[in-house]
C-alpha positions in Angstrom: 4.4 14.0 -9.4 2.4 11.0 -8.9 0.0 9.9 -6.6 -0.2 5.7 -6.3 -2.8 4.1 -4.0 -3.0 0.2 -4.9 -6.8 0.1 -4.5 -8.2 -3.4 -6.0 -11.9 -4.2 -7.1 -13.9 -5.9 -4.4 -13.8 -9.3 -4.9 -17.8 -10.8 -5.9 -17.1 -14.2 -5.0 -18.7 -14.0 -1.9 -22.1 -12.4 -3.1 -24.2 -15.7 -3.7 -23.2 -17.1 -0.7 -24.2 -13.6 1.7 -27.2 -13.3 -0.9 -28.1 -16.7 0.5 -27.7 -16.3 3.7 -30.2 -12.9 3.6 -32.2 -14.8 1.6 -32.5 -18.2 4.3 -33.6 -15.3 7.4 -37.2 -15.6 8.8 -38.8 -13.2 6.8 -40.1 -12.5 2.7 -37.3 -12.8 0.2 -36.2 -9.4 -0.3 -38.6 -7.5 2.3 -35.7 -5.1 4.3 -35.4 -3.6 0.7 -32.1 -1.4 1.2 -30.6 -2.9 4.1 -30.3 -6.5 2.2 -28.3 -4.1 -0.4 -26.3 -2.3 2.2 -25.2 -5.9 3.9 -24.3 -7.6 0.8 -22.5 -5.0 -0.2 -20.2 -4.5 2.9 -19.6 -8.2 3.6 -18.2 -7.9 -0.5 -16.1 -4.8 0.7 -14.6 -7.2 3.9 -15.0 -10.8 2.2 -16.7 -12.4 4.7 -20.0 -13.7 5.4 -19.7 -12.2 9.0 -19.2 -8.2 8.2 -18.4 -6.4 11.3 -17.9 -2.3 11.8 -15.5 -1.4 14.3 -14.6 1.6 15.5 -16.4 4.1 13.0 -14.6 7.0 12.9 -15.6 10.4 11.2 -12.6 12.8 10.3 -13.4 16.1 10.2 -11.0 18.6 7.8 -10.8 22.0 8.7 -9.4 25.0 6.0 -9.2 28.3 4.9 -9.8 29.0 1.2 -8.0 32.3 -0.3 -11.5 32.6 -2.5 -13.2 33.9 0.4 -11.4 37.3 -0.7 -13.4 37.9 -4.0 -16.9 37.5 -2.1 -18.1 34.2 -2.9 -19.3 33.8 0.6 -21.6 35.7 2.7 -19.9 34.4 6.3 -16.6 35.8 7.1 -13.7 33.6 7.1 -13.4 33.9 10.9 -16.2 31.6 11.0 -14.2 28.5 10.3 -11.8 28.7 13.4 -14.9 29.8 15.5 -16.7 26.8 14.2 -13.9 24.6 14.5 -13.8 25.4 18.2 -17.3 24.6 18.7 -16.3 21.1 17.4 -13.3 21.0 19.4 -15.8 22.0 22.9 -18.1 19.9 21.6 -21.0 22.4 21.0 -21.6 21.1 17.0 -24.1 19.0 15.2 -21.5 16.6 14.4 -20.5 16.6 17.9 -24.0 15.6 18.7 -24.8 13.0 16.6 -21.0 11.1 16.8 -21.9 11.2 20.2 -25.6 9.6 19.9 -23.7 7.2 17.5 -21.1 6.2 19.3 -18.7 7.5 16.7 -14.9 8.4 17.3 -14.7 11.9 15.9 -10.9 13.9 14.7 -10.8 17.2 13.6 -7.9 18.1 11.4 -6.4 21.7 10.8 -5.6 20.8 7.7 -5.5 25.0 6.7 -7.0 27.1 9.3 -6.2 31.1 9.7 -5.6 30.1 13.6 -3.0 28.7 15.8 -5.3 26.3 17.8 -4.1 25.0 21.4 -3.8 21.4 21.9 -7.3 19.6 22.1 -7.4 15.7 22.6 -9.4 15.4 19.6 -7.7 17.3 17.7 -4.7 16.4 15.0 -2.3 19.7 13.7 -1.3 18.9 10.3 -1.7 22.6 9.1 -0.5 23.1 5.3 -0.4 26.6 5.6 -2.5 29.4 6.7 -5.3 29.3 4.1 -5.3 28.3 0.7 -4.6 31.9 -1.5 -7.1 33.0 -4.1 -7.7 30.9 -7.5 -8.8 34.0 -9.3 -5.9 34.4 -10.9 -3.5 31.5 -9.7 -3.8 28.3 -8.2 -4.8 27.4 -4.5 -1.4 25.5 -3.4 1.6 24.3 -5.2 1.6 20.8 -5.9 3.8 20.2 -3.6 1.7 21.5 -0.8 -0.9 19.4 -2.7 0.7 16.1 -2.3 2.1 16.7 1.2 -2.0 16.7 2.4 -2.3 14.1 0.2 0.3 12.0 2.4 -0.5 13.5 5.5 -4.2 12.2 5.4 -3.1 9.2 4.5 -1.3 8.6 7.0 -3.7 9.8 10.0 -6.1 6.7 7.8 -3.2 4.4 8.3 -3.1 5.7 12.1 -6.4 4.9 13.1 -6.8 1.5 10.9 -3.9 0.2 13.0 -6.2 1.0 16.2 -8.9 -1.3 14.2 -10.9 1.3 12.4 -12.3 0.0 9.6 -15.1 2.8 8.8 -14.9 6.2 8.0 -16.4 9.2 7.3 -15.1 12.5 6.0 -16.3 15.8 7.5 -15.0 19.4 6.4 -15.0 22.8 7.7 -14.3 25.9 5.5 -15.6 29.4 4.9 -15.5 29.4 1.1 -15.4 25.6 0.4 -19.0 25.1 -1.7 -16.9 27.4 -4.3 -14.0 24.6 -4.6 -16.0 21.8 -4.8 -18.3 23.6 -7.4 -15.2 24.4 -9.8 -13.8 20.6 -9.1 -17.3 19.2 -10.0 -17.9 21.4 -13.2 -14.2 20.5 -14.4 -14.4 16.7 -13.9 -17.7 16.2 -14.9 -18.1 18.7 -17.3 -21.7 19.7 -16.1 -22.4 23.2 -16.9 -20.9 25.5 -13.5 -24.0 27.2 -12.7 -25.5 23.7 -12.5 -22.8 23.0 -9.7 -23.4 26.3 -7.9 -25.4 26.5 -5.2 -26.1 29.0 -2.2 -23.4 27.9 0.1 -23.7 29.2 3.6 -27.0 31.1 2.9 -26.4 33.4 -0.5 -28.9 34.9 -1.8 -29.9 34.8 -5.9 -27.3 37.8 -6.6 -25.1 36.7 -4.6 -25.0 33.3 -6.4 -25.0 35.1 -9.7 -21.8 37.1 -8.6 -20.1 33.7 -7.2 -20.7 31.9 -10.6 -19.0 35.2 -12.7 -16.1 34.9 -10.0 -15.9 31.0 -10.5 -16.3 31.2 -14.0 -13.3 33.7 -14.4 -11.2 31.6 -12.3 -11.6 29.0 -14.3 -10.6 31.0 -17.7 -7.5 32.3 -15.8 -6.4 28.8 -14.7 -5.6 26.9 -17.7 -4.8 23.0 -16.5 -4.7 19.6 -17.4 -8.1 18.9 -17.2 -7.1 14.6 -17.4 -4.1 15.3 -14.1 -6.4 15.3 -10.6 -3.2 16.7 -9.3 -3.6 19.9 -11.1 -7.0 20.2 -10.9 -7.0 19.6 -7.4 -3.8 21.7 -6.4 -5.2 25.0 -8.6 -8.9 25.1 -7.4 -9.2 23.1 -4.0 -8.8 23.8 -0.4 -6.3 21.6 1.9 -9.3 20.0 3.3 -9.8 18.7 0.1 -6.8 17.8 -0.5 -6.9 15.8 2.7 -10.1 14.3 2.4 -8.8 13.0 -1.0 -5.9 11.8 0.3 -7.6 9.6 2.9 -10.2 8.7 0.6 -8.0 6.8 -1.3 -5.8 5.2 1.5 -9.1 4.1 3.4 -9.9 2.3 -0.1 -6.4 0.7 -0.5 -6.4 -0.9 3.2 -10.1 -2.3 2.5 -11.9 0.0 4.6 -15.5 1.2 4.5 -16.1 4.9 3.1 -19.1 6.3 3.9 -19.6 9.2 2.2 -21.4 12.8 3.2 -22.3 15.4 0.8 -21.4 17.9 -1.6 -17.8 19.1 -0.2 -16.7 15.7 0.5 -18.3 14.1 -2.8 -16.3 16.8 -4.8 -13.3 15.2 -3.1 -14.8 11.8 -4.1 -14.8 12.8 -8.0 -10.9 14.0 -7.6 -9.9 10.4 -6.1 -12.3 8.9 -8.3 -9.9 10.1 -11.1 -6.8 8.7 -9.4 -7.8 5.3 -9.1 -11.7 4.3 -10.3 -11.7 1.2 -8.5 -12.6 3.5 -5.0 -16.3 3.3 -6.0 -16.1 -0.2 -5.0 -15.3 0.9 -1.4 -17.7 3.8 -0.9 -21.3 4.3 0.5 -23.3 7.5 0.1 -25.0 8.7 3.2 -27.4 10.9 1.9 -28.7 13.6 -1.0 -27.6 16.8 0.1 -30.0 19.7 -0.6 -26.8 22.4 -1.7 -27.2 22.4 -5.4 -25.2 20.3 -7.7 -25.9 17.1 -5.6 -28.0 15.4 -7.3 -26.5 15.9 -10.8 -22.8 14.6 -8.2 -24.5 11.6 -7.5 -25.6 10.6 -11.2 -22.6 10.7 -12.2 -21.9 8.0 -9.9 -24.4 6.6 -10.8 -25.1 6.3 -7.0 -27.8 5.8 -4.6 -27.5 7.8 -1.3 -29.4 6.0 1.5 -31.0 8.9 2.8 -32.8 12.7 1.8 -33.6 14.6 4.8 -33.0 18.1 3.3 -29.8 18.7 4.9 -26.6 20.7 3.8 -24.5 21.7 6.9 -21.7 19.3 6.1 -19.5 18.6 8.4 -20.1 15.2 7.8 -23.6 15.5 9.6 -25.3 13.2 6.9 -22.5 10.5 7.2 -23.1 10.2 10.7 -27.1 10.0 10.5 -26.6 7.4 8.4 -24.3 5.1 10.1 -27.0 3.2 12.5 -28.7 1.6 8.8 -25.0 0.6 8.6 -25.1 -1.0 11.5 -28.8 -2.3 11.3 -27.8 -3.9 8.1 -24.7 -6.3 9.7 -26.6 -7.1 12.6 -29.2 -8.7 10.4 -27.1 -10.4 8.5 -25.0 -11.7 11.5 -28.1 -12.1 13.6 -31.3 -12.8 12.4 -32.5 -16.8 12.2 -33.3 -19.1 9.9 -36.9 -20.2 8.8 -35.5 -23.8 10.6 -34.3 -22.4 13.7 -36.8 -20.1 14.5 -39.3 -22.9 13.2 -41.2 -21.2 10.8 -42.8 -22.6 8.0 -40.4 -20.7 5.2 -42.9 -18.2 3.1 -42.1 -15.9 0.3 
């Protein structure tokens, strides 16, 4: 089966000319540091010397993984529908800060144990009821896989057509630190209990026991470690799947990716194997404190904009993020020249 997303390198003409412009502003060549960074490098991602963001958008994937069974978590798994209520009343962090941000927010039961009602902000593109256990067989089938995969794409497509043009990628699931460990360690090939962390609040036992169930899961899954497909089908949730699947439509229409933590930067490194070129398209929010973060963003070789010690998810660090987003356009669009502000040019 094959997965195509026609996802092109940004185009670097354009970054002398927006260098320029940054550098011609009223002010010392170079003094707003990381926002200079983060405005050359969306006007590359939209070619044009006028970058604008319009209608941000965070999409929030909700799922069930069949993991939860061995006891790699210490919530139970009826906390992910009760928490994905709380998003659907509007009672969540996330809730709170898209609000603050003026950000459009869409959850997705993408694998929830629950028949939801209908919700306005909510889209029903359920897989199935929960993902079942890797331990000793893979999550979906592959065609499961690649129906997320399509799905996801298509809510992208969806909302780009409204004028979206930024997103970030939220996730909900009981269970889903364990899947994006087990992606991590297999693509990267950093050690597993380097890519285990505490989750939803283990304790050090409790991490010991999740890495001896992850481990075994692994040795009972032989794949083809160089197929995403198969990796992501045997040891991911449909959140996953889904966030992957829009992570790599969102790069092929030219949109802006801004990028949470550790769940949804596990689903970065599967579309990252798909197509490379989605780098080009994606900005990190933030260092996420759940273990294995850190080592996730070296091997991007990535910078995330900010560390506040957070790890809820839910694409909480996305969304604190976004105003430097849009600090970083309006300076660009905005700010004067040394000549028409009439300032003797300095620096």
């Amino acid at each position: 089966m094959k997965i195509n997303f026609d996802i092109r390198p940004i185009s670097s003409h354009l970054a002398e000319p927006l260098q320029q412009k940054l550098d011609s502003g009223a002010k010392i060549v170079g003094s707003l540091g990381v926002l200079e960074e983060l405005a050359l490098k969306i006007g590359c991602i939209q070619n044009s010397l006028n970058p604008s963001l319009n209608k941000p958008t965070m999409l929030l994937f909700a799922g069930d993984h069949g993991i939860v069974e061995e006891g790699v978590s210490p919530s139970p798994q009826e906390v992910t529908y009760q928490m994905v209520m709380n998003f659907l009343q509007g009672g969540a962090a996330i809730n709170v800060l898209t609000n603050q941000h003026n950000i459009d927010l869409k959850i997705i039961d993408a694998g929830v144990i629950h028949d939801f009602k209908s919700y306005p902000n909510l889209i029903k593109a359920k897989i199935a009821k929960g993902t079942k256990s890797f331990i000793h067989g893979p999550a979906m089938t592959k065609e499961q896989c690649t129906h997320a995969i399509a799905i996801a794409a298509d809510i992208i497509e969806n909302i780009h057509k409204k004028g979206c043009n930024i997103v970030g990628f939220g996730e909900m699931g009981i269970g889903n630190t364990s899947a994006s460990s087990v992606l991590m360690n297999i693509i990267s090939g950093i050690p597993l209990e380097k890519c285990v962390g505490k989750g939803g609040g283990l304790n050090e036992s409790g991490v010991e026991r999740k890495i001896e169930i992850l481990t075994q899961a692994i040795a009972n899954n032989p794949i083809d470690k160089d197929d995403p497909l198969d990796i992501l089908s045997t040891f991911s949730g449909f959140e996953h799947a889904m966030i992957v699947g829009s992570m790599l439509k969102a790069a092929e229409l030219g949109m802006i990716l801004l990028i949470d933590g550790f769940i949804a930067g596990s689903a970065l490194m599967v579309a990252h194997k798909f197509n490379k070129n989605i780098l080009d398209y994606c900005i990190f929010a933030h260092q996420s404190s759940e273990k294995g973060h850190d080592l996730m963003l070296k091997y991007f070789d990535a910078k995330p904009l900010l560390d506040l010690r957070m790890h809820l998810g839910e694409g909480t660090g996305a969304a604190v993020a976004y105003p430097l987003l849009e600090s970083a356009v309006n300076l660009l669009n905005e700010m004067a020249t040394f000549e028409q502000a009439k300032v003797i040019r300095v620096g």
